[in-house]
N, CA, C and O atoms as a CHARMM CRD file, in Angstrom:
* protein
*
  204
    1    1 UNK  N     -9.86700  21.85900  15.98700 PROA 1      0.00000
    2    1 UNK  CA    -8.70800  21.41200  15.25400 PROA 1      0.00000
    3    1 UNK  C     -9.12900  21.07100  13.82600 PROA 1      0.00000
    4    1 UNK  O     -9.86500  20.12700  13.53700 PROA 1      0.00000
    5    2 UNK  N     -8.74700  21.67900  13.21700 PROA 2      0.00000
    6    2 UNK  CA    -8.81700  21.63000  11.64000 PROA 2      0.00000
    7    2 UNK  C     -8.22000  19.64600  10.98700 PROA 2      0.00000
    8    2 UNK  O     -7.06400  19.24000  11.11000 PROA 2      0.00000
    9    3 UNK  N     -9.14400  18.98200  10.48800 PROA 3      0.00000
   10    3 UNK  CA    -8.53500  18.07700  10.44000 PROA 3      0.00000
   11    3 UNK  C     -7.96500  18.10200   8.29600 PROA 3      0.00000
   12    3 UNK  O     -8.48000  18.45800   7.23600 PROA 3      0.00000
   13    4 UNK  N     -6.25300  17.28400   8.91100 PROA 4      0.00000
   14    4 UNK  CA    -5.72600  17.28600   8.01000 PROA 4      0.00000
   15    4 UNK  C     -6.11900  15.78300   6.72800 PROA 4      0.00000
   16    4 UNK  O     -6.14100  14.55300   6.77000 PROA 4      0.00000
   17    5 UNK  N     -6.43300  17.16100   5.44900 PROA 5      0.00000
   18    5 UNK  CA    -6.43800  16.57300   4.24900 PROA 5      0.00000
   19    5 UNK  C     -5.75900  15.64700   3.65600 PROA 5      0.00000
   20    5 UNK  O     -4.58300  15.76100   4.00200 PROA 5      0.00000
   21    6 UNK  N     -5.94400  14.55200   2.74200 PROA 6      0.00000
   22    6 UNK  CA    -5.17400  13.73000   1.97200 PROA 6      0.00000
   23    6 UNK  C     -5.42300  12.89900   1.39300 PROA 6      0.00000
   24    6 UNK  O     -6.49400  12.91000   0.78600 PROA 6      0.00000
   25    7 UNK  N     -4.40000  11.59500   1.29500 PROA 7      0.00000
   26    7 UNK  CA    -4.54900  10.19200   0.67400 PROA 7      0.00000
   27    7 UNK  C     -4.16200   9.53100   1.65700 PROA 7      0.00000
   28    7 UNK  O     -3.13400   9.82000   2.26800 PROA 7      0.00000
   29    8 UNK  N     -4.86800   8.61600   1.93800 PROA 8      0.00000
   30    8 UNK  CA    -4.13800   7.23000   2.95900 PROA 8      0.00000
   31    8 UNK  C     -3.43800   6.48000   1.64300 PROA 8      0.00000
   32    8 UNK  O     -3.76800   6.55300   0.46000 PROA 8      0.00000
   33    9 UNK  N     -2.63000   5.92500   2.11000 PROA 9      0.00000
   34    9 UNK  CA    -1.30200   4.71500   1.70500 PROA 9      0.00000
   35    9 UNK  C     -0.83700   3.82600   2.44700 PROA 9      0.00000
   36    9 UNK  O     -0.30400   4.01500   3.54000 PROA 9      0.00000
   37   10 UNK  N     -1.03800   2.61100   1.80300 PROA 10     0.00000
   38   10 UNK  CA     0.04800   1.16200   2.10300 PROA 10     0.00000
   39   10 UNK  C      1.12700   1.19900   1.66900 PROA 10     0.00000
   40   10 UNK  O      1.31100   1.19900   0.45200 PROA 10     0.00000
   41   11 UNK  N      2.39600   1.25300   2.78900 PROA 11     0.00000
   42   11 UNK  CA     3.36700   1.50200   2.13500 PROA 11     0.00000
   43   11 UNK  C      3.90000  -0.39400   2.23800 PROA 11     0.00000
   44   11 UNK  O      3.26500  -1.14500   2.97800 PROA 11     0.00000
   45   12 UNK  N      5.14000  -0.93700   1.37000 PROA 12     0.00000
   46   12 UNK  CA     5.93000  -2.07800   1.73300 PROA 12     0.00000
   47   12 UNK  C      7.12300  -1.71900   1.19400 PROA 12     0.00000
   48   12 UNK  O      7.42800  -1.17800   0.13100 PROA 12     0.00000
   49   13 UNK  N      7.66500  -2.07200   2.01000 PROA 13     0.00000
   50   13 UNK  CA     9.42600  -1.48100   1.68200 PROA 13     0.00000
   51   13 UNK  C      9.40600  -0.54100   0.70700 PROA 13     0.00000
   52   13 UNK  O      9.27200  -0.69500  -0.50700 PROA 13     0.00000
   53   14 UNK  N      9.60700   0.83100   1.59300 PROA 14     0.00000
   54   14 UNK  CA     9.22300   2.05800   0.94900 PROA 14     0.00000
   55   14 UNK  C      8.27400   2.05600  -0.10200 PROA 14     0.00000
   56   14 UNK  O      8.49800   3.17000  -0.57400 PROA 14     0.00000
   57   15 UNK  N      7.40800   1.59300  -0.76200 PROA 15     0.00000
   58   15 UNK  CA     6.83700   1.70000  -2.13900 PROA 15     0.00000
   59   15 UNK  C      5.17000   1.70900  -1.82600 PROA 15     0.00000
   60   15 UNK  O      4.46700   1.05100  -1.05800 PROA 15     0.00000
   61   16 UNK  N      4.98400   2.42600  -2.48000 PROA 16     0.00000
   62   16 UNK  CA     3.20800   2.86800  -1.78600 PROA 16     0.00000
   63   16 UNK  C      2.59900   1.61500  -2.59100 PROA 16     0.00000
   64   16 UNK  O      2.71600   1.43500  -3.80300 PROA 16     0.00000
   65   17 UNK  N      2.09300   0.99000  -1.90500 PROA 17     0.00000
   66   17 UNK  CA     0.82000  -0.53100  -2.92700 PROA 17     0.00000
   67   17 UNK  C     -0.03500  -0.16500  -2.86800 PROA 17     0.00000
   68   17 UNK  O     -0.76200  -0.84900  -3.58800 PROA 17     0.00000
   69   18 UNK  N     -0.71600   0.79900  -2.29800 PROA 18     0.00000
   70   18 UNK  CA    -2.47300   0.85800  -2.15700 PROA 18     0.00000
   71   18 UNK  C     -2.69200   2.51400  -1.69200 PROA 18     0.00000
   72   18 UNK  O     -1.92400   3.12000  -0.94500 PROA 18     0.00000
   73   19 UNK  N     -3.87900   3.05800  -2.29500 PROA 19     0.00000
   74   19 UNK  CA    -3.72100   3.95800  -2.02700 PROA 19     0.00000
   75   19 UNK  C     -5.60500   4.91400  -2.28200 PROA 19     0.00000
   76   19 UNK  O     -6.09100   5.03700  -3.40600 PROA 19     0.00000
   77   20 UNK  N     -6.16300   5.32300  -1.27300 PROA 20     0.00000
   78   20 UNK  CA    -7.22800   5.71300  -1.40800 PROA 20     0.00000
   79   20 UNK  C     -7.51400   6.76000  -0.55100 PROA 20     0.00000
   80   20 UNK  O     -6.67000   6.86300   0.33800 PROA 20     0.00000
   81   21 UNK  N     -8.56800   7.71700  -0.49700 PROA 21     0.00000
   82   21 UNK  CA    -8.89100   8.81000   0.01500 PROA 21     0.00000
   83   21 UNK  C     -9.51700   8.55900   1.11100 PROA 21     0.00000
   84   21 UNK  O     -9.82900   9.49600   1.84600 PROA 21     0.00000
   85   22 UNK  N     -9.84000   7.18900   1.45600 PROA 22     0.00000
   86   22 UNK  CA   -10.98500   6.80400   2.46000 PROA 22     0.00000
   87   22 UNK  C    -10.15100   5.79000   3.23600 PROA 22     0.00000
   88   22 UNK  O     -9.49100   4.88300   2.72800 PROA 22     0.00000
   89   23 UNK  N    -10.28200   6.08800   4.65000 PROA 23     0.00000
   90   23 UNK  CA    -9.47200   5.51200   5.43300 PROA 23     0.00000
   91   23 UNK  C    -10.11300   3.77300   5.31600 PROA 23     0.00000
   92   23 UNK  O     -9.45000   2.80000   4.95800 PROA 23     0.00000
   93   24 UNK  N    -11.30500   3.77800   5.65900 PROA 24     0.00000
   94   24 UNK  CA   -12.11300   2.37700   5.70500 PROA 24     0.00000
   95   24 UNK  C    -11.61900   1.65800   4.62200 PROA 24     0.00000
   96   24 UNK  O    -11.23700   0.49300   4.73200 PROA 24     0.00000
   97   25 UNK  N    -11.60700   2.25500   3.63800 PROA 25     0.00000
   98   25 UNK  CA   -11.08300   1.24200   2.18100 PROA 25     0.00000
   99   25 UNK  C     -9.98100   0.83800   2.71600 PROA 25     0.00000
  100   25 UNK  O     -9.89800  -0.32400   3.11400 PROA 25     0.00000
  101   26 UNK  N     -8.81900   1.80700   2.84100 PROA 26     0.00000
  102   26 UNK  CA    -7.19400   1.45800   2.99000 PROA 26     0.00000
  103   26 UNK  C     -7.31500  -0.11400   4.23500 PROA 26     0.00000
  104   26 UNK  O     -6.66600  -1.14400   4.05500 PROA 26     0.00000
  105   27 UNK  N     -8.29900   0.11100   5.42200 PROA 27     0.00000
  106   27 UNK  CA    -8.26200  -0.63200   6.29000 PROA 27     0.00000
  107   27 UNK  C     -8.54000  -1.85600   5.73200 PROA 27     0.00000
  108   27 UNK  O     -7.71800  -2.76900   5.82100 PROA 27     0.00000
  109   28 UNK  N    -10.14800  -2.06700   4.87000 PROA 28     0.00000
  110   28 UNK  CA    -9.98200  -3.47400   4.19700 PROA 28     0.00000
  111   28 UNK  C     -9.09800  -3.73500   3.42000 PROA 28     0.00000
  112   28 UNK  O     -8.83200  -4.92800   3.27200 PROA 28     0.00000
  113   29 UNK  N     -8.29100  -2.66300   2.60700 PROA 29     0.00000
  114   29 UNK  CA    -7.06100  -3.37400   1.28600 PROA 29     0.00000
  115   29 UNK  C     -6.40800  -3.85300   2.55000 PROA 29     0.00000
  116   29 UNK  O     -6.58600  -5.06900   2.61700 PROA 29     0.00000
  117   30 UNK  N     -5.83100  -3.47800   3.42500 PROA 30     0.00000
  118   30 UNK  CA    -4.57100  -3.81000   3.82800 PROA 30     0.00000
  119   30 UNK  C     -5.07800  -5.17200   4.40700 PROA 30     0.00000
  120   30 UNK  O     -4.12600  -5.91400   4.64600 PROA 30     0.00000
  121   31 UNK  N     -6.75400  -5.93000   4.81500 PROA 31     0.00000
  122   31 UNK  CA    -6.47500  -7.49000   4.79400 PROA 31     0.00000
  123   31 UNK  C     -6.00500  -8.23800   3.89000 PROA 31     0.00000
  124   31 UNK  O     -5.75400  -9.43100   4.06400 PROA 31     0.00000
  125   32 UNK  N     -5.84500  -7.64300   2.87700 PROA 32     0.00000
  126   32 UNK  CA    -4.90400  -9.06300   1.55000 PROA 32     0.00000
  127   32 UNK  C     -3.15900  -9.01600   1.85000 PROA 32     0.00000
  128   32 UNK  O     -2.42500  -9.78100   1.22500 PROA 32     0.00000
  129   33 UNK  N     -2.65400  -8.12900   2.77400 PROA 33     0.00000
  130   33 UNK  CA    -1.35500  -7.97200   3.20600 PROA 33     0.00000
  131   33 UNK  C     -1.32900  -8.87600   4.45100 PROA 33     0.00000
  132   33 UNK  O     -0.17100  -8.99300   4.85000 PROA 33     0.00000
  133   34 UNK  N     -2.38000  -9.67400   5.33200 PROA 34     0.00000
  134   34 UNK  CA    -2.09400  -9.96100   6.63900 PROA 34     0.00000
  135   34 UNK  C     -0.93600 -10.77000   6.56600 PROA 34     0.00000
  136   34 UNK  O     -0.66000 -11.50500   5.61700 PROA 34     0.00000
  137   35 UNK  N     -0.24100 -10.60800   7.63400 PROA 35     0.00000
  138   35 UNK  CA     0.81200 -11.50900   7.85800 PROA 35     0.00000
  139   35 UNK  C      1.99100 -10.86200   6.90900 PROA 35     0.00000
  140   35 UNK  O      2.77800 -11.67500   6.42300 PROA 35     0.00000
  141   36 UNK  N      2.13600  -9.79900   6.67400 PROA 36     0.00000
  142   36 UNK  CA     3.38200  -9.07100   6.08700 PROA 36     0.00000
  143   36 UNK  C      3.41000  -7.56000   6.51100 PROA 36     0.00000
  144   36 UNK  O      2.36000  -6.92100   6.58500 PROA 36     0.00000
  145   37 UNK  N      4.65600  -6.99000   6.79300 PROA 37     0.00000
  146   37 UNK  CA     5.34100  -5.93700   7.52200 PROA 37     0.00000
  147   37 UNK  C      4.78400  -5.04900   6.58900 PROA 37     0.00000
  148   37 UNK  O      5.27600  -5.07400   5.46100 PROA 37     0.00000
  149   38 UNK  N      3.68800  -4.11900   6.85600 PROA 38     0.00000
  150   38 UNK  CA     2.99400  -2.91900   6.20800 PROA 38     0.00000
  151   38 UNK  C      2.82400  -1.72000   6.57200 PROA 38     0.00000
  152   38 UNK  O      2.40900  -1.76200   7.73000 PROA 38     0.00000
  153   39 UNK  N      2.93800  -0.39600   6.13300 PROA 39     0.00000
  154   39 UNK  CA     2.74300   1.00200   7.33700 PROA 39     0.00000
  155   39 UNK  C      1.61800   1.31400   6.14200 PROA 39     0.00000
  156   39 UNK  O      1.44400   1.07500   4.94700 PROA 39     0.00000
  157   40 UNK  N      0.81600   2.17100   7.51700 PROA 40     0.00000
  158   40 UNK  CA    -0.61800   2.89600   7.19300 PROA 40     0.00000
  159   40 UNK  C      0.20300   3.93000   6.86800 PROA 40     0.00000
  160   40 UNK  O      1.27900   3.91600   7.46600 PROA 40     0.00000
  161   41 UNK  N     -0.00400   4.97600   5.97300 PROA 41     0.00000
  162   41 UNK  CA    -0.08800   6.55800   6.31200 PROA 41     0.00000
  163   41 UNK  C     -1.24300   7.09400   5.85100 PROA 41     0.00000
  164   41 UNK  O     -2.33700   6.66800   5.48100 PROA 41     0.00000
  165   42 UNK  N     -0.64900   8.25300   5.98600 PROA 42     0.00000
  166   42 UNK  CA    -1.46400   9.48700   5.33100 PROA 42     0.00000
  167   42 UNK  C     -0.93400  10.19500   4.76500 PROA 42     0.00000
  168   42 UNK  O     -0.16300  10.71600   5.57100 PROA 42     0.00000
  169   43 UNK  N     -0.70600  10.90300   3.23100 PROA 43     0.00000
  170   43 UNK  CA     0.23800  12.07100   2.67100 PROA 43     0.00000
  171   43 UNK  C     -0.76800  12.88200   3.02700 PROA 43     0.00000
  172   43 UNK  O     -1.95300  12.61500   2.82500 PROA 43     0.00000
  173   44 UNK  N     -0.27500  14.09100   3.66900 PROA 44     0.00000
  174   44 UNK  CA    -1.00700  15.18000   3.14100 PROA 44     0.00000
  175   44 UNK  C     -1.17800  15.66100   2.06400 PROA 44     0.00000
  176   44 UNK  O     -0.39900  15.42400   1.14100 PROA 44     0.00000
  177   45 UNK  N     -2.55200  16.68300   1.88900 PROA 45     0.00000
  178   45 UNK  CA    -2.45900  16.90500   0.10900 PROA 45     0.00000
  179   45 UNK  C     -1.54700  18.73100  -0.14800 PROA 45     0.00000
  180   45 UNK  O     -0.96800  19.39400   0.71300 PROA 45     0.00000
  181   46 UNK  N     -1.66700  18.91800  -0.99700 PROA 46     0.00000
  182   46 UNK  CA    -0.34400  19.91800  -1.35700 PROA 46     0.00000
  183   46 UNK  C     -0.54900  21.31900  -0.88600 PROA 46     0.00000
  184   46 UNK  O      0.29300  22.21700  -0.92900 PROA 46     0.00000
  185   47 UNK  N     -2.08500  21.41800  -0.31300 PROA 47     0.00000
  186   47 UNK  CA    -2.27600  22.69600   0.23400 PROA 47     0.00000
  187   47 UNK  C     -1.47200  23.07800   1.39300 PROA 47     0.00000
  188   47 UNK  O     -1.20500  24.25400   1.64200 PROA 47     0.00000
  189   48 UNK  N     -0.87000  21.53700   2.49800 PROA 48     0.00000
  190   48 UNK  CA    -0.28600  21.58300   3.09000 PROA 48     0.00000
  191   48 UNK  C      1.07300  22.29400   2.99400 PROA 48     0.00000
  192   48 UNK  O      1.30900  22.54800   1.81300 PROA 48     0.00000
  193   49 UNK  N      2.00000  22.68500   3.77700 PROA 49     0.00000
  194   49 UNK  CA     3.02500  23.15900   3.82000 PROA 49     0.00000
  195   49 UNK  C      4.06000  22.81500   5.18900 PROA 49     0.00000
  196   49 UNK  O      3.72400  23.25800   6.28700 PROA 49     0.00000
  197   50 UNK  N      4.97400  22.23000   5.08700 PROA 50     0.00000
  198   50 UNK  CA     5.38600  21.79000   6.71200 PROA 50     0.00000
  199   50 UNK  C      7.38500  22.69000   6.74100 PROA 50     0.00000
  200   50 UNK  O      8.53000  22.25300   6.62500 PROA 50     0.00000
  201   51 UNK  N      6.88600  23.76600   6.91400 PROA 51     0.00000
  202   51 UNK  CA     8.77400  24.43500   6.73600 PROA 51     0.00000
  203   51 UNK  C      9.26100  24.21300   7.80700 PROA 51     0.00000
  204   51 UNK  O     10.43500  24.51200   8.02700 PROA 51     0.00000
């Protein structure tokens, strides 16, 4: 399985706060959020295509 490319992101009410290529980073930023409603993602990067 080909693993998929990108940026991890902190999102808070819709709006990306944090944002790095390395999952481990995103995991420590997101301790200065504890105790507030936060989503992990991942964007894929643009090579992607999802029709």
């Amino acid at each position: 399985m080909e693993e998929l490319t990108g940026e991890w992101v902190i999102l808070k009410e819709d709006e990306r706060i944090e944002r790095n290529i390395d999952m481990k980073v995103i995991l420590e930023l997101a301790k200065k959020y504890e105790g507030q409603d936060i989503t992990i993602s991942k964007i894929p990067s643009t090579s992607y295509c999802f029709y």
